[in-house]
N, C-alpha and C positions, 0 to 999 in steps of 0.2 A: 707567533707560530701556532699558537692554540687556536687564534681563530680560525687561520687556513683550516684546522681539523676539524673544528665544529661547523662551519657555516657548510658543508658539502651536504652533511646530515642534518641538518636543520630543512635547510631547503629541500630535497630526499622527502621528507617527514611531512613537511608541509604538500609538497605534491600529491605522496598519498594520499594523505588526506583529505584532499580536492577532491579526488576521484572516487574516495568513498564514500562521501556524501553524496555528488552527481548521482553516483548509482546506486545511493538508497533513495533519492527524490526520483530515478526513473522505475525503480520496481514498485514502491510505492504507486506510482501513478501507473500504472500494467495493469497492477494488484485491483484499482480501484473502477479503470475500463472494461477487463477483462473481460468478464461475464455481461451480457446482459439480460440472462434469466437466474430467479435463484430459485431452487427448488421449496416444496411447504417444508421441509425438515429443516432447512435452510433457515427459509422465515419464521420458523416456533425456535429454533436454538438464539438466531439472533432476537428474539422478544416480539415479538409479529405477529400476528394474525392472518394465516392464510386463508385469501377471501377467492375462493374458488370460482364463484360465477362470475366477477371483474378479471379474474387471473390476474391477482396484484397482491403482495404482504401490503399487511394494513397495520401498520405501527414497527415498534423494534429499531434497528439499524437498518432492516432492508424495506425501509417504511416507502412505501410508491414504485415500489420492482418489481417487473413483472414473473410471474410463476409459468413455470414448465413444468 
């Protein structure tokens, strides 16, 4: 009898779960296409160098992106 009551919520549980990952690996990946300019404020917060006559951060996270 207890399993009939546990297996309904287990499986429940696990389904979520699926779905919360799925949609953290697709905002993730959103998050990561999204832009494809990053402003100079952008590229000095992330550790960069923004090289204004390439229009490119030049190191940091946003190392090789282009500047708007």
């Amino acid at each position: 009898m207890r399993i009939r009551r546990i297996l309904p919520a287990v499986i429940a549980t696990a389904a979520l779960a699926g779905l919360g990952l799925t949609g953290a690996a697709g905002a993730t990946a959103a998050t990561h296409g999204a832009s494809a300019y990053v402003t100079p404020s952008q590229c000095k917060q992330g550790g960069g160098t923004p090289d204004l006559m390439d229009n490119l951060c030049k190191g940091g996270m946003h190392n090789g992106e282009a500047i708007d």
